[in-house]
N, C-alpha and C positions, 0 to 999 in steps of 0.2 A: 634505882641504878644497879644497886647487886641482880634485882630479876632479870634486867637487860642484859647484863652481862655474860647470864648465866644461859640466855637465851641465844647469845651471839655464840657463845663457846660450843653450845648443842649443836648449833645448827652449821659449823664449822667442821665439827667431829662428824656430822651427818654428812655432808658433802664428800669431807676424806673421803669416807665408808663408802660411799656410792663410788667413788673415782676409782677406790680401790677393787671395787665387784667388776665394774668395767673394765681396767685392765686384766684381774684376773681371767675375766670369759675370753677377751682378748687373746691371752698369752695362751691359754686353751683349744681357741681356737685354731692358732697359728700351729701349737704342739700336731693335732689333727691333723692340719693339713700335711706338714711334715710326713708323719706319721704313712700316712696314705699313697705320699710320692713315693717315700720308700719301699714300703709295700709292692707298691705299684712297679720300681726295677727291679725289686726283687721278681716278681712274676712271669716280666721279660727276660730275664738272665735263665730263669728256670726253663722256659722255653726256650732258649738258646740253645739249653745245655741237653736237652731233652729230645730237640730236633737232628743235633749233628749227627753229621754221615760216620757210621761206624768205620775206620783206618781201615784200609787196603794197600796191598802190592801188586801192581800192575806189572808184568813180567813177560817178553816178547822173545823168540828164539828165532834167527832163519838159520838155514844148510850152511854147504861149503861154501866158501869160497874160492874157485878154481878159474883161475888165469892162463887159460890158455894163451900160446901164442897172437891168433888173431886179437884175441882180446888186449891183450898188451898191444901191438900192432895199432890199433882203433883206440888207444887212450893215451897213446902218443900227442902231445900238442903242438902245433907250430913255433912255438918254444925252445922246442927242445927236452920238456917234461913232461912226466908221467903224471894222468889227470883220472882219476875213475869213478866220479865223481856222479857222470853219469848214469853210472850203473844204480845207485840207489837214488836216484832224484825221483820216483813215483813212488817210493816207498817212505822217504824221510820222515812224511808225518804220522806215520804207523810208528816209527822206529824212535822218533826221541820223545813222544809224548808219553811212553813207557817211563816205569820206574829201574826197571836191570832190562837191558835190551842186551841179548847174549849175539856172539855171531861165531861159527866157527869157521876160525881165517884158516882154512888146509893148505894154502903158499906161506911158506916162510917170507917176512922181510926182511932179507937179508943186505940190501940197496943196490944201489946204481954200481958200484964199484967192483961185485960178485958176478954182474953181468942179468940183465934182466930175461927171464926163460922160462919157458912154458915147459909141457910134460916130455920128458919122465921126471926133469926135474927145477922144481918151481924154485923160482924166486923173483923177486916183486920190488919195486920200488918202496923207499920211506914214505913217497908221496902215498901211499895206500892207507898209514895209518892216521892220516892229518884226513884223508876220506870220511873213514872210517869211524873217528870222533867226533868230525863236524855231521857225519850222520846220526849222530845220535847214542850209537856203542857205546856201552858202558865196562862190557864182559867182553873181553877177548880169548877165545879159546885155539890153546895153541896145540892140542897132543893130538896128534894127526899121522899117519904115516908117513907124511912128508916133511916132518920137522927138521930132520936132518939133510937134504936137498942139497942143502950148501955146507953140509957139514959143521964141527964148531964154532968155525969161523962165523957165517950164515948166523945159527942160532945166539951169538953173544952180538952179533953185530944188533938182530931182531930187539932182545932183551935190553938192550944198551940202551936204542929207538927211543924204546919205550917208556924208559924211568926218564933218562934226560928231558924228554919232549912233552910227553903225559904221564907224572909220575900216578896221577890221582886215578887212572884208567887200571882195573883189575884185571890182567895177563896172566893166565892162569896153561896150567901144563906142559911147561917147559921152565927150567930153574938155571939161573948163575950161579947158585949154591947150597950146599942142605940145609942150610939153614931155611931158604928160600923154598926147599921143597917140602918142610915141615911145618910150612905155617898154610893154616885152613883158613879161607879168604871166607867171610862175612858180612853180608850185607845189612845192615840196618834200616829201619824205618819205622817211628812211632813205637817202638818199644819191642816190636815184630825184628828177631835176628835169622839170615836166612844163609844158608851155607853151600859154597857151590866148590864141585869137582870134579877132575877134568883127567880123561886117561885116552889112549888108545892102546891098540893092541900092539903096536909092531912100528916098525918104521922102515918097513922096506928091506929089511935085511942087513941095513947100516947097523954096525955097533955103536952104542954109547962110548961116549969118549973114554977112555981107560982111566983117564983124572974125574971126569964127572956121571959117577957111574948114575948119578940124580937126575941128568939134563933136561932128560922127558920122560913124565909120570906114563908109568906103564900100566897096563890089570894085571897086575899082580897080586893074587887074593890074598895072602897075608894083610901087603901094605893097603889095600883097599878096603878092608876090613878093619883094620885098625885104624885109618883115614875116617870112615865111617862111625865110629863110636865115637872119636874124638870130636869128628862134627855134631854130635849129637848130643857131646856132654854142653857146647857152647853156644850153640843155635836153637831155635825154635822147629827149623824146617831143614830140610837134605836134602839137594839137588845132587844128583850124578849126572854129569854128561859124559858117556863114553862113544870113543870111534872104532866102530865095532860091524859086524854084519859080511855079508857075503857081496861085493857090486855088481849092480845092476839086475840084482835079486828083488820082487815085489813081495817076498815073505821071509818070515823071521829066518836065522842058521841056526843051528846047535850051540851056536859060540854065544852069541845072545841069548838063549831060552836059559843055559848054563847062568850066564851072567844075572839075568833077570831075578834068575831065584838065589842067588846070593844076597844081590839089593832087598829084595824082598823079604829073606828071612831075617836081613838088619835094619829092621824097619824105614828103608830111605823111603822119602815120600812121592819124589818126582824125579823120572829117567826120561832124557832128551837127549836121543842118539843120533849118529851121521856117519856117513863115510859110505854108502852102497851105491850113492850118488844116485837112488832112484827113492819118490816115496816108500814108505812101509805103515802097517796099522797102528791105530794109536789105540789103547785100553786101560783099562783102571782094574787094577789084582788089587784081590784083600790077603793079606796073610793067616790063615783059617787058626793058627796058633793063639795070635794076639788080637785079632781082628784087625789089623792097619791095612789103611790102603796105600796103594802107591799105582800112579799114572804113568802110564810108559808110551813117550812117543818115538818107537823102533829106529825110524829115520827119516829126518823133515828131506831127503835130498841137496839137490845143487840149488843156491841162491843162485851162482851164475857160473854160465860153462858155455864154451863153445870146441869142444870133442873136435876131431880132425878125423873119428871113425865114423864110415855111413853102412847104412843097412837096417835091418828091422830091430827097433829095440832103441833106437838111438833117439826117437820122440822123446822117450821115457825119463832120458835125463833131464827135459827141458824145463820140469814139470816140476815143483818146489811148495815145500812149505813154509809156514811163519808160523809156530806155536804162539797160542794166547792163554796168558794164565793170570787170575786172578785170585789171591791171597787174602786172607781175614783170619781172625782170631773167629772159635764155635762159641757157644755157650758156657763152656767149659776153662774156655781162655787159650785154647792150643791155635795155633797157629795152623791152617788147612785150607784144603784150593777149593775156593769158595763157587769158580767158575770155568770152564778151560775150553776150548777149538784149537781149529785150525783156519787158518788162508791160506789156499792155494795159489803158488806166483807161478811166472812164465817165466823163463830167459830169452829174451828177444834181441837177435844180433843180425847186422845189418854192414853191410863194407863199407864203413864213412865215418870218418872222426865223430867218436863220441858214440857209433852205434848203435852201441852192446849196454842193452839195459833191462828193469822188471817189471811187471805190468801183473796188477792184479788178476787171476783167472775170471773171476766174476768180473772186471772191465775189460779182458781182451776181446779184440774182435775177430772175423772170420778174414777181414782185409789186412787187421794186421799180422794175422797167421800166414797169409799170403805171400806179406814181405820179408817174414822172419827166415834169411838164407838157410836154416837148419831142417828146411824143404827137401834144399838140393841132397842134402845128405839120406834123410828117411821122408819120402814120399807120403807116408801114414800122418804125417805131424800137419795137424789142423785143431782149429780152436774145439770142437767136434772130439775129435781126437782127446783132448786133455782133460776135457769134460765127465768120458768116459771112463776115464784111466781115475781122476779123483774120487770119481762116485766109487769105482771099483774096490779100492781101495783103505779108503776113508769112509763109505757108507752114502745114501745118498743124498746131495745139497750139505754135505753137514762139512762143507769147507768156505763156504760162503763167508 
């Protein structure tokens, strides 16, 4: 009885043992599998992380903005309101799929109430800047020689516009206060800060108001020099846009080549100039000191114009840029234009509500150069014609 018993307890203990080896390899096996999943997203994460596209800033600029009468005239609605909406409807998806779409507005909006008026002295409706957001504008650039048009009234009416309706839209070169004229606007993205500023030279010979001697940023080398350090202690990147140049000049003035080598010797990285109301060349200077470069494009022209003067020369304003800039961090981690052109636009105006609008050069055609009324005026103005003037210019096809 004892060997039996002794035999049952063996062979009980034997059993365990074995149950226990089986689950061991079991829980073993299951650890493995484990094991391997994990592995296995770790592997996917790593290529995730491996493949993403390195951060960019995508950065779009066009010319003036210039409303003439007819223009105003033809964005009148059956309403009773001012609609311009037009004007960049073939452009919009160039202009909001940007990261800082800049525009420089050279009419004050100063509203309905100042009286709406084309040259010598602009002013625009509020409906301009509800345009002008739903197009995509992020950058409003206001120091122009016409900022004072409507005087301070005009200019606080503009600034007023603007905070109340878009506070979150950056309105740059024109101030309600020093305070306002001391602060260096900055743009962010993915860790890339980029810093933009905004002067002209003059305003027509209007004075600044006596109380706001700050209204609109001037080139004043002192303060734009000091502008410039400042932006450069708190950003990554330094954009200047100044209004500057000789009009309806196809090459640099002395006021520019002056200017240029100032930005230059303060290492800004990118100058995108306006106001000659005709294109001008675009180039990339290194500074032979430090080695920096910096891209300068002289003057993109008129986004949109319809002039009331005819004669030779007058094609010239019809003809427009859109800067395209593309931003990254080098190897090094600085933030530099990784890519840059131009597009060259048309101004296409036509006597019919809503006529007056932009059309890519590389989409115009020869029929719609036909219809475009800025014929009557300069005889020379043909799609031919603009063709010629870009390549001129710009160099050749390199606006495409």
């Amino acid at each position: 009885m004892l060997i039996k018993r002794l035999l049952k307890q063996v062979t009980a203990i034997s059993l365990m043992a074995v149950l226990l080896c089986l689950s061991l390899v079991a829980c073993s096996s299951k650890k493995e599998e484990v094991t391997n999943e994990t592995n296995s997203e770790s592997e996917v994460l790593t290529e995730e992380t491996t493949e993403a596209e390195p951060s960019e800033i995508s950065l779009i600029m066009v010319g003036d903005i210039l409303l003439h009468d007819r223009i105003e005239k033809y964005s009148l609605q059956e309403n009773g309101e001012y609609d311009y909406s037009a004007i960049f409807e073939n452009e919009k998806e160039s202009i909001e799929k940007a990261d800082l779409s800049l525009v420089n507005q050279e009419v004050i909006i100063g509203g309905e109430d100042l009286g709406i008026s084309g040259y010598p002295a602009f002013n625009c409706s509020y409906n301009l800047a509800t345009n002008l957001v739903n197009t995509g504008f992020n950058v409003i650039l206001h120091a122009t020689n016409h900022a004072l048009d409507k005087g301070k009234t005009g200019l606080l009416n503009c600034i007023d516009n603007w905070k109340k309706n878009y506070p979150d839209v950056a309105v740059l070169g024109i101030n309600e206060t020093r305070e306002d004229r001391d602060i260096i606007y900055v743009y962010e993205k993915d860790g890339m800060k980029i810093a933009i500023l905004n002067y002209t030279y003059g305003t027509n010979g209007i004075s600044l108001p006596s109380d706001m001697p700050y209204a609109v940023n001037l080139l004043d080398e002192d303060q734009v020099v000091s502008d410039i350090k400042r932006a450069k202690e708190i950003a990554d990147f330094v954009i200047v846009c100044p209004h500057w140049g000789t009009e309806y000049l196809l090459e640099t003035d002395s006021l520019q080549k002056k200017w240029t080598n100032i930005f230059l010797e303060n290492d800004v990285d990118l100058v995108i100039g306006t106001h000659p109301h005709v294109i001008e060349p675009i180039e990339m200077l290194t500074n032979e000191t430090t080695g920096h470069q910096m891209l300068v494009y002289y003057s993109l022209g008129n986004f949109v114009n319809w002039t009331s003067s005819s004669g030779t020369g007058i094609a010239n304003r019809m003809l427009g840029g859109m800067a395209e800039v593309t931003l990254a961090r080098d190897d090094n981690g600085d933030v530099v234009i990784k890519d840059y052109g131009v597009k060259a636009v048309v101004s296409h105006v036509t006597s019919k509500l809503n006529g007056i609008t932009v059309y890519d050069l590389a989409d115009y055609t020869e029929e719609l150069a036909s219809e475009n009324e800025i014929v009557n005026q300069d005889a020379t103005f043909s799609k031919e014609y603009l063709v010629n003037l870009a390549n001129k210019v710009w160099g050749e096809n390199n606006w495409e």
